[in-house]
N, CA, C and O of each residue as an XYZ file, in Angstrom:
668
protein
N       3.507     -6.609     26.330
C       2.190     -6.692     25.745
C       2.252     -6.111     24.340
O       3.063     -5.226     24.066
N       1.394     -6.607     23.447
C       1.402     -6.323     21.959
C       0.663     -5.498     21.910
O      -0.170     -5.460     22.815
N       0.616     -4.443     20.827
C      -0.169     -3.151     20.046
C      -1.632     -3.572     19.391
O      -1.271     -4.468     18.628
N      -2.676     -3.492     19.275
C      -3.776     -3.903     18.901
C      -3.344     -3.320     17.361
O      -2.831     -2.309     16.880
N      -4.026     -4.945     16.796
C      -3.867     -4.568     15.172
C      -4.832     -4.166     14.673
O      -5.794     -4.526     15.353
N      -5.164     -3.530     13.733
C      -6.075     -3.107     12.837
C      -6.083     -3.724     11.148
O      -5.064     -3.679     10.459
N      -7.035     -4.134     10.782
C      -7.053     -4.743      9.724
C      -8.413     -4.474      9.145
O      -9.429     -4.983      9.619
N      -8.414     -3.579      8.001
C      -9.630     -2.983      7.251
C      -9.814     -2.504      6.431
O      -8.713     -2.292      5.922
N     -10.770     -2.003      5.664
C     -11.283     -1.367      4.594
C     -11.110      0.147      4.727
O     -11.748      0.762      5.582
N     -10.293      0.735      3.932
C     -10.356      2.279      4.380
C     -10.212      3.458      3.105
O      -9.354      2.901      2.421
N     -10.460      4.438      2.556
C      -9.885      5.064      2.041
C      -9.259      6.320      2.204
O      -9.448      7.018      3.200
N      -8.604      6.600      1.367
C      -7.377      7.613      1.714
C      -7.813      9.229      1.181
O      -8.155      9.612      0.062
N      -7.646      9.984      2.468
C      -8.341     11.331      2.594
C      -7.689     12.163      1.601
O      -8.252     12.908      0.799
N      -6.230     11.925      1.759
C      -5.030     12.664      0.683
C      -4.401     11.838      0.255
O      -4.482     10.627      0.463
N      -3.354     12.698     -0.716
C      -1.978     11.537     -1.194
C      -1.344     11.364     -0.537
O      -1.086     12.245      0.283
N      -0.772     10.257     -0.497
C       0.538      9.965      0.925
C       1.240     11.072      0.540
O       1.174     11.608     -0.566
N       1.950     11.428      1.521
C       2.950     12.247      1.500
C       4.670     11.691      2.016
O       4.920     11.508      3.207
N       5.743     11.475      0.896
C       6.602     11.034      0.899
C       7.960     11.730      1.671
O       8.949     11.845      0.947
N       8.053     12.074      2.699
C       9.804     12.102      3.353
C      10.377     11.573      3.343
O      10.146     10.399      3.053
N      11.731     12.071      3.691
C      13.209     11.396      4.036
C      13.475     12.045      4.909
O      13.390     13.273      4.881
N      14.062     11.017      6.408
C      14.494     10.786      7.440
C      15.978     11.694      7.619
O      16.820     11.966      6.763
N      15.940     11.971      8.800
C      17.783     12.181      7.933
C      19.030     11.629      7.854
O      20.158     12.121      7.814
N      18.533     10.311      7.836
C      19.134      8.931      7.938
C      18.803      8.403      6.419
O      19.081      7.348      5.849
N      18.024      9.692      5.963
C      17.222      9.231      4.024
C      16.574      7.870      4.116
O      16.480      7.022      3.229
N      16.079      7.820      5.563
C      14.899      6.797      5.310
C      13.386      7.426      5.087
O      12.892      8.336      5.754
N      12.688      6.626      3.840
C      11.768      7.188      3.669
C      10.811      6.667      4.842
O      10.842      5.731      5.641
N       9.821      7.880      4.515
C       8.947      7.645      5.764
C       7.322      8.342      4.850
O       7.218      9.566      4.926
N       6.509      7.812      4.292
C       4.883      8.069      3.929
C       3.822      8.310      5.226
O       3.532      7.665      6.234
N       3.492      9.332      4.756
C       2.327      9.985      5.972
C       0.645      9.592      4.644
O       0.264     10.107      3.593
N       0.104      8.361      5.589
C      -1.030      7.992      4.723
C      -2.692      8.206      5.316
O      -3.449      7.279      5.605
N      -2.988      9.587      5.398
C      -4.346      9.659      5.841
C      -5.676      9.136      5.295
O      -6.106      9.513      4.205
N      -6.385      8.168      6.159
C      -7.243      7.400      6.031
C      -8.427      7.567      6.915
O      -8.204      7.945      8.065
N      -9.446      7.379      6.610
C     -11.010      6.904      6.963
C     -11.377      5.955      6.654
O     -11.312      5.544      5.495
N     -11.958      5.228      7.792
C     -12.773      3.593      8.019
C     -14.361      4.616      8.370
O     -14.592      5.554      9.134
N     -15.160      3.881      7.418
C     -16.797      4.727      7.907
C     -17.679      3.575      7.464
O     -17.793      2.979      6.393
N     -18.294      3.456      8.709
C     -19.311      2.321      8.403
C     -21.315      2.550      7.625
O     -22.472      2.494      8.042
N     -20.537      2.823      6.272
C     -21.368      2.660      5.188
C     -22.227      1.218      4.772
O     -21.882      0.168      4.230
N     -23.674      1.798      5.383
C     -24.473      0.833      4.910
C     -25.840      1.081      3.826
O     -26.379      2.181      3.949
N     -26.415      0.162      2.808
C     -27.555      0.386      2.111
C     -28.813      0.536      2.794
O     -29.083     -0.311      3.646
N     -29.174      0.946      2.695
C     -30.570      1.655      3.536
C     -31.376      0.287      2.430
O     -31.248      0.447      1.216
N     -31.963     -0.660      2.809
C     -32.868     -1.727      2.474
C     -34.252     -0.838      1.807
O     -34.593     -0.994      0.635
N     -34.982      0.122      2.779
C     -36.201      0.775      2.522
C     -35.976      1.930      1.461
O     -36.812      2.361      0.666
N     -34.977      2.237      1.586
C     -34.837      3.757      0.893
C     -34.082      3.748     -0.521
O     -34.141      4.683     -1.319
N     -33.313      2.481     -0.732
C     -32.330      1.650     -1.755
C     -31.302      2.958     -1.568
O     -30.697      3.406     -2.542
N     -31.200      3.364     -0.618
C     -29.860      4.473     -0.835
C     -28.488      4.203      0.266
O     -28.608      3.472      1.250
N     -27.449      4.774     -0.011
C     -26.586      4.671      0.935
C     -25.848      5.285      2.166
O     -24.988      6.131      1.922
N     -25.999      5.077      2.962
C     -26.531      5.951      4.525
C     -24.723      6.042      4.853
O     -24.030      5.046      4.647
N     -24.274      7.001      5.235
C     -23.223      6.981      5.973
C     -23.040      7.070      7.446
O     -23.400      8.046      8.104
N     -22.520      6.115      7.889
C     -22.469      5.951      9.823
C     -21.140      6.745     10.475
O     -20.404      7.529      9.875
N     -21.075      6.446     11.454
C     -19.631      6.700     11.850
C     -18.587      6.679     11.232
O     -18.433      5.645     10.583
N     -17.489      7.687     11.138
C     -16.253      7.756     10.659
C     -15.083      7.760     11.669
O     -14.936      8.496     12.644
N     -14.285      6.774     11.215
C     -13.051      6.596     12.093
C     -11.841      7.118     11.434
O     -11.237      6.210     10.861
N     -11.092      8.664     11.282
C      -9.972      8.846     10.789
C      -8.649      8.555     11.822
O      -8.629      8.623     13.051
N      -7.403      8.159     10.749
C      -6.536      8.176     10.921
C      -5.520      7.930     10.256
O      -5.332      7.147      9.324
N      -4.531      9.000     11.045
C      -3.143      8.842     10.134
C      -2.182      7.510     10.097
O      -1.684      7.067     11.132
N      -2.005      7.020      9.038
C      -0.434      6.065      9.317
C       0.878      6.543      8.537
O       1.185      7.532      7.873
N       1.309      5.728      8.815
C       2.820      5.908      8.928
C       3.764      4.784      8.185
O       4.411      4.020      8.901
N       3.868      4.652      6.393
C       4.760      3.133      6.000
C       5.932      3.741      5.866
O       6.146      4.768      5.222
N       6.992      2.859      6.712
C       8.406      3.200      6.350
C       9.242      2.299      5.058
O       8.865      1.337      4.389
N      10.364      2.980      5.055
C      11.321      2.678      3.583
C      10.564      2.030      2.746
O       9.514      2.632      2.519
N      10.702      0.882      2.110
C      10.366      0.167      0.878
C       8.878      0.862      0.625
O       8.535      1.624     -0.279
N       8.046      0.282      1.844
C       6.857     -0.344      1.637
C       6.349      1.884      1.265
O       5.696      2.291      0.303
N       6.861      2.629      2.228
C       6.819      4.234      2.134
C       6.359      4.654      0.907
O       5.397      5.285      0.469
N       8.296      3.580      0.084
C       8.088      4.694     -1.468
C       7.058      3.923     -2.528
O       6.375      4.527     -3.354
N       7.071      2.721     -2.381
C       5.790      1.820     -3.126
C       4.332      2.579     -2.623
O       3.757      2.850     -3.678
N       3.717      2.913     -1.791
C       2.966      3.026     -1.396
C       2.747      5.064     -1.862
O       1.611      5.396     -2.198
N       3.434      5.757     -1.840
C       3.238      7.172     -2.600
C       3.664      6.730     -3.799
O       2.882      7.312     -4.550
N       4.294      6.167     -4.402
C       4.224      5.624     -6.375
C       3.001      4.649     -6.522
O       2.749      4.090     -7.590
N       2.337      4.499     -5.500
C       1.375      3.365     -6.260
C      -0.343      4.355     -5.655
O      -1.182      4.658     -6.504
N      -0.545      4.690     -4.206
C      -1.379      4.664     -4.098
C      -1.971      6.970     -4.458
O      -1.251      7.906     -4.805
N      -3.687      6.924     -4.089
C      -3.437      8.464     -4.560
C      -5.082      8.237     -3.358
O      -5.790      7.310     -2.965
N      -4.968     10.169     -3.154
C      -6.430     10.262     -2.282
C      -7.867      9.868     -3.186
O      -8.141     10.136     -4.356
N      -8.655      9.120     -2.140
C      -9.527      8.519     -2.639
C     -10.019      7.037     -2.789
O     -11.049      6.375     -2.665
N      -8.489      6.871     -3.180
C      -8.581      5.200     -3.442
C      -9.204      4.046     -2.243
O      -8.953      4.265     -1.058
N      -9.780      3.185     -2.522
C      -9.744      2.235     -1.019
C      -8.788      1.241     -1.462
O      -8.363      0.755     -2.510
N      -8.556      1.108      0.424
C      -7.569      0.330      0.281
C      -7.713     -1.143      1.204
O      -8.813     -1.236      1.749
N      -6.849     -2.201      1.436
C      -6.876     -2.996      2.768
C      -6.008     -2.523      3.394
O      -5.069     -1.953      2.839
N      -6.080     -2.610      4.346
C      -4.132     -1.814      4.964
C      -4.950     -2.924      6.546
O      -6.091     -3.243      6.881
N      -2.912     -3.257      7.326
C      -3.586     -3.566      8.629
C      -2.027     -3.206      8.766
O      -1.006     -3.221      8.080
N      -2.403     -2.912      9.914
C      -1.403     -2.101     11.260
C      -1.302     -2.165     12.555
O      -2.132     -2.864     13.138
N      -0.295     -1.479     13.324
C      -0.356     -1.729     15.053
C      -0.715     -0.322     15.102
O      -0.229      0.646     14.516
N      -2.121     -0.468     16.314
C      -2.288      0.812     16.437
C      -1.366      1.744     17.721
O      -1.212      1.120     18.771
N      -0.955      2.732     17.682
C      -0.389      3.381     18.348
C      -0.986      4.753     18.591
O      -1.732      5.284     17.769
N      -0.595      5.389     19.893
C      -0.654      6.792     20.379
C       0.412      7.435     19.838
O       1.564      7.042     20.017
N       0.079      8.564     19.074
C       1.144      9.858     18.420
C       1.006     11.115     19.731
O      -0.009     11.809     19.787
N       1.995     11.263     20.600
C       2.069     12.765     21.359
C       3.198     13.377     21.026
O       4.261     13.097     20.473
N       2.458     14.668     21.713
C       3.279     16.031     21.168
C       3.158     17.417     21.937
O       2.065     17.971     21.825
N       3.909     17.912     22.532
C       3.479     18.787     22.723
C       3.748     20.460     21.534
O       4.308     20.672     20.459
N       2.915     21.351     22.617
C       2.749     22.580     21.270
C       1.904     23.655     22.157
O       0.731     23.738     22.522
N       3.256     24.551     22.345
C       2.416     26.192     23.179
C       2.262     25.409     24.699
O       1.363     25.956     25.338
N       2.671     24.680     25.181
C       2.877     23.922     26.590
C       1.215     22.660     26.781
O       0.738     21.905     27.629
N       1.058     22.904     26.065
C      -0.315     21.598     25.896
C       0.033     20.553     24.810
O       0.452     20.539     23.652
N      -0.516     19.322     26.171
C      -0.254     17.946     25.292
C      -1.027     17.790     24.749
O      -2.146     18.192     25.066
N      -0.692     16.949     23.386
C      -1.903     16.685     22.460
C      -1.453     15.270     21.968
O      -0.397     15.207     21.339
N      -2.390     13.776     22.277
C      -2.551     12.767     21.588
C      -3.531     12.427     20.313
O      -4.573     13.035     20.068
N      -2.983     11.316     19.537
C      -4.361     11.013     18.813
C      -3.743      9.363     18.711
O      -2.748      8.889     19.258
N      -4.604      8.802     17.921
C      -4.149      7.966     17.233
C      -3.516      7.332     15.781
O      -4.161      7.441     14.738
N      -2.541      6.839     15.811
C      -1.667      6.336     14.645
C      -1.769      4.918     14.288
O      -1.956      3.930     14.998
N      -1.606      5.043     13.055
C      -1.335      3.763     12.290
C      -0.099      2.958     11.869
O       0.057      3.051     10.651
N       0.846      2.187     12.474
C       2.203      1.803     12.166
C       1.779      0.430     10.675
O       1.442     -0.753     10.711
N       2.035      1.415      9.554
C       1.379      0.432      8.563
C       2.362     -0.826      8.177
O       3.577     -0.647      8.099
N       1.812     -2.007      7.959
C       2.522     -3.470      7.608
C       2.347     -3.294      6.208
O       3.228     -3.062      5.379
N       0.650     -3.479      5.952
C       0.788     -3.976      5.229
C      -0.433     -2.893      4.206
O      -1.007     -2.100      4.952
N      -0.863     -2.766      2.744
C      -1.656     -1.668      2.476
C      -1.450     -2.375      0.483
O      -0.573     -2.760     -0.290
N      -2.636     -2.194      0.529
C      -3.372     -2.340     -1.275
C      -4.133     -2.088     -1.545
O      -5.069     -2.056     -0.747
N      -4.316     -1.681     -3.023
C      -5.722     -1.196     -3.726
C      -6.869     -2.743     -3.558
O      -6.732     -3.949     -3.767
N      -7.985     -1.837     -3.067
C      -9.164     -2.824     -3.004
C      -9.579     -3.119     -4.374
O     -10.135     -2.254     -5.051
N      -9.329     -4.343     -4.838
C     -10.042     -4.850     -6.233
C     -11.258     -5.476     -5.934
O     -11.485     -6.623     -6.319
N     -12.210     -4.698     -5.159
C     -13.885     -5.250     -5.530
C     -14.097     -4.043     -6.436
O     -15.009     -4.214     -7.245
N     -13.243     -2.415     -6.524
C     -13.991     -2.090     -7.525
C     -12.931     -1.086     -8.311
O     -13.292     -0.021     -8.810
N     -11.193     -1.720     -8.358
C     -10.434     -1.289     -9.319
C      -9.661     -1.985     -9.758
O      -9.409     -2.868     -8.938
N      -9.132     -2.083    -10.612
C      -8.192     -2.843    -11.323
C      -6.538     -2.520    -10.892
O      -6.193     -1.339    -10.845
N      -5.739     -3.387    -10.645
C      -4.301     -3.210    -10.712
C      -3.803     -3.982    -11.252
O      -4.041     -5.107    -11.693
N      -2.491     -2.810    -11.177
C      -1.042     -3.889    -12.754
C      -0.234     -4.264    -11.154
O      -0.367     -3.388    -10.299
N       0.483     -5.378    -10.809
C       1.030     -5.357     -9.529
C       2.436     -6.225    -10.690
O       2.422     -7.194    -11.449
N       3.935     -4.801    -10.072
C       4.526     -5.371    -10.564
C       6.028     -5.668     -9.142
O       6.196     -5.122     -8.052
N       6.551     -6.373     -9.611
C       7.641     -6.381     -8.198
C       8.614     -5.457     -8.283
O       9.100     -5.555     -9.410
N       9.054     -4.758     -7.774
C      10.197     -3.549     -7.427
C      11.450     -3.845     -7.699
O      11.872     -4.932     -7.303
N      11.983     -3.302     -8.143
C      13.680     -3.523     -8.503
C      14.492     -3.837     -7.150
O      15.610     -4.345     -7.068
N      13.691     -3.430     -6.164
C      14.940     -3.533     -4.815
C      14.481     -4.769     -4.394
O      15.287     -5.546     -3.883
N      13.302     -5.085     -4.526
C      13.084     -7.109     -4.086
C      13.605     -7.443     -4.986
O      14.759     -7.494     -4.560
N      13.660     -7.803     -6.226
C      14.278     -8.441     -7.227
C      16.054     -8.258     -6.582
O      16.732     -9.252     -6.320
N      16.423     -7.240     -6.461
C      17.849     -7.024     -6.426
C      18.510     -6.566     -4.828
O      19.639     -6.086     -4.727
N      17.656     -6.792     -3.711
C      18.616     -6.811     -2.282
C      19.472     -7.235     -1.899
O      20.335     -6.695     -1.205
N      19.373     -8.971     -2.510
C      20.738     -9.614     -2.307
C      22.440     -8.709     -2.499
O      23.505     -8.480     -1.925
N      21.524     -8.426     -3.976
C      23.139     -8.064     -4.379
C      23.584     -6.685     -4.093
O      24.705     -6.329     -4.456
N      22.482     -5.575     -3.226
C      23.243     -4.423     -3.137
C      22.272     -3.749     -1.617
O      21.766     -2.687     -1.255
N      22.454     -5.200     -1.098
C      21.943     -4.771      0.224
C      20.452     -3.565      0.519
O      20.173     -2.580      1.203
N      19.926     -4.339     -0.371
C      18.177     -3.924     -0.353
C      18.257     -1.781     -0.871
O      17.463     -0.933     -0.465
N      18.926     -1.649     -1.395
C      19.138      0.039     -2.135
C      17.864     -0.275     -3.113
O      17.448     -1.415     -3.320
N      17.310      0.911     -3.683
C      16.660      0.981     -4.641
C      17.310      1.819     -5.557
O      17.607      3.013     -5.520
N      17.509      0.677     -6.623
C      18.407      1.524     -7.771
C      17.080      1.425     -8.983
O      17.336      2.023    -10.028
N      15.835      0.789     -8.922
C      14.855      1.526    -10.276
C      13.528      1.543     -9.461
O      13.333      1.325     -8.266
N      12.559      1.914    -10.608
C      11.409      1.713    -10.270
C      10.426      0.812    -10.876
O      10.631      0.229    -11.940
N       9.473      0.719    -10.258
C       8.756     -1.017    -10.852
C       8.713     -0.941    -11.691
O       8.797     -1.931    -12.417
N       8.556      0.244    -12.142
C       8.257      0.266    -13.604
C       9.175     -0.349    -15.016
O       8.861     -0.961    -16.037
N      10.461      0.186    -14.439
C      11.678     -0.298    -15.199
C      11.862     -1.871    -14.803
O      11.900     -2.733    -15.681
N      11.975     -2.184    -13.389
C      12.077     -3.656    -13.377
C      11.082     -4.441    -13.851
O      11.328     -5.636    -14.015
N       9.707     -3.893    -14.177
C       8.640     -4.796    -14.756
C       9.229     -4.589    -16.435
O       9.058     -5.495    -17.251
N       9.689     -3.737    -16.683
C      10.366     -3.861    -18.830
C      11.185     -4.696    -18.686
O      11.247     -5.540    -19.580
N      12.284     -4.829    -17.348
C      12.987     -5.590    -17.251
C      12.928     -7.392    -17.432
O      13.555     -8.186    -18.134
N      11.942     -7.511    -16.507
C      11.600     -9.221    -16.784
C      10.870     -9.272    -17.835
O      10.891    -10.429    -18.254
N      10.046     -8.410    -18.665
C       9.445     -9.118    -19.924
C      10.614     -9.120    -20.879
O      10.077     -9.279    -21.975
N      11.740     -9.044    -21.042
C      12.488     -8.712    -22.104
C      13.130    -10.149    -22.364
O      13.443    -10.742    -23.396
N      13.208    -10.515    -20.805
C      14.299    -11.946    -21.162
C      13.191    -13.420    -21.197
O      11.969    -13.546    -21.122
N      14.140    -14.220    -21.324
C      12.618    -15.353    -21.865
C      12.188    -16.589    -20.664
O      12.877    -17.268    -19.902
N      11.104    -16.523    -20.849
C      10.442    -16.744    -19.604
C      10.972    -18.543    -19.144
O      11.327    -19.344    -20.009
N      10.913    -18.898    -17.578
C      11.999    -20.530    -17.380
C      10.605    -21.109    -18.150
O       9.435    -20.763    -18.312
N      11.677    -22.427    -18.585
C      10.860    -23.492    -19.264
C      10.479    -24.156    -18.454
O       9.972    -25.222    -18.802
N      10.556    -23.812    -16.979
C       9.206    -24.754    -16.300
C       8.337    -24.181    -15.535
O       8.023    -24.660    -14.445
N       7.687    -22.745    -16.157
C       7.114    -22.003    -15.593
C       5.689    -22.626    -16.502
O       5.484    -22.586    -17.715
N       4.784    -23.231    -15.322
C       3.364    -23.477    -16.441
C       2.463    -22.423    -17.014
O       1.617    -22.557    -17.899
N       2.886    -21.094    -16.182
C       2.287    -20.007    -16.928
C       2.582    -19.662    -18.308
O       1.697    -19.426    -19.130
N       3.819    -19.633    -18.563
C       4.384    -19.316    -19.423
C       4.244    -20.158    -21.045
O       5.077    -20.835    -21.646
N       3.052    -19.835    -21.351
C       2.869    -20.956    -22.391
C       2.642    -19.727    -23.805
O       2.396    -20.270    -24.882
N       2.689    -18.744    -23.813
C       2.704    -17.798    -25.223
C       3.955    -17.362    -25.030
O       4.250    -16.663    -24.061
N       5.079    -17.853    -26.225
C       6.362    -17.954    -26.020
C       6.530    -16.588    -26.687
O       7.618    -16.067    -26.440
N       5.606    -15.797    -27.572
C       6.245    -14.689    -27.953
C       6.471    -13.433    -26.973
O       7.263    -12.493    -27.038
N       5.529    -13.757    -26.091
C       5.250    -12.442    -24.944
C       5.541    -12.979    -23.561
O       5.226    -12.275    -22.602
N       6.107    -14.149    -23.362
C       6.784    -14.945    -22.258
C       5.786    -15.328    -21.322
O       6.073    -15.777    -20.213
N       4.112    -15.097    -21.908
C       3.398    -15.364    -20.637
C       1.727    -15.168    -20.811
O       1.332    -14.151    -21.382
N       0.869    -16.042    -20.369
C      -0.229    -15.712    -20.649
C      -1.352    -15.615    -19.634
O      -1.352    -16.201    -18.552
N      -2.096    -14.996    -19.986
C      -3.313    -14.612    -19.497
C      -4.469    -16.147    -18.919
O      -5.453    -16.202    -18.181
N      -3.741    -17.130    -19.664
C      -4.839    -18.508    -19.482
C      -4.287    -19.490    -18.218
O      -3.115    -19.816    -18.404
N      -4.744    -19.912    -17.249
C      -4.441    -20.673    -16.309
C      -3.866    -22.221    -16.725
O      -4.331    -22.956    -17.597
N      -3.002    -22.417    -16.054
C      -2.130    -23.980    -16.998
C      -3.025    -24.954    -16.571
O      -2.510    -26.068    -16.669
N      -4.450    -24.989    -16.024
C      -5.254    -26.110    -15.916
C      -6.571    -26.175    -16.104
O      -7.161    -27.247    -15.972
């Protein structure tokens, strides 16, 4: 039987917090709240309902993208398998619930993002998915060289690329 997914609107209580495994796989601890915020019609104000916290959990790639990109506060989409986290501590069990995160982005109904691709997608083939930069460097990277001539985006040849849709 499959894990019930979760797929929603949430924002993030803290900053992820970034480990390494000791296998040096990264592992992001991403605390979140889903709260069902609605406009009060009579009052024109905004009423807060129920709050649903919880922690997730993005491993390697998606881990270190996700503490370099995201910060507390932000909303996000994120969807996940939900899971039970136990533990014990002083001889008492203690469950809650967890988030095994897929997938997670800044909500653009009310921020802007630069979304650039990562040096280790660009370059897995050739060194078996390592991260040797950061987006940042692989995004200087592709503007430098000149953009394919059958890219229809690519129609301002000085800056390899434009802002105007090819139709």
């Amino acid at each position: 039987m499959s894990l019930p997914t979760l797929t929603g609107v949430g924002r993030l209580t803290a900053d992820p917090e970034l480990r390494f495994t000791q296998l040096q796989k990264a592992v992001a601890s991403v605390p979140l709240a889903f709260n069902s915020r609605r406009l009060n019609k009579q009052t024109n104000e905004w009423e807060d309902g129920d709050v649903f916290y919880i922690r997730g959990t993005a491993w390697e790639r998606l881990a270190e993208n996700v503490a370099e990109t995201l910060a507390k506060g932000m909303e996000v989409m994120v969807t996940g398998e939900i899971r039970t986290e136990s533990w014990e501590k002083d001889g008492v069990k203690h469950e809650r619930p967890a988030l095994l995160i897929r997938s997670i982005a800044p909500n653009l109904a009310f921020a802007i993002a630069q979304v650039s691709k990562d040096a280790a997608s660009q370059q897995s083939g050739q060194n078996g998915g390592q991260r040797t930069a950061r987006p940042q460097q692989a995004q200087a990277q592709r503007r430098s060289g000149p953009a394919p001539q059958d890219d229809p985006w690519a129609v301002d040849k000085a800056n390899g690329y434009s802002d105007e849709p090819p139709f």
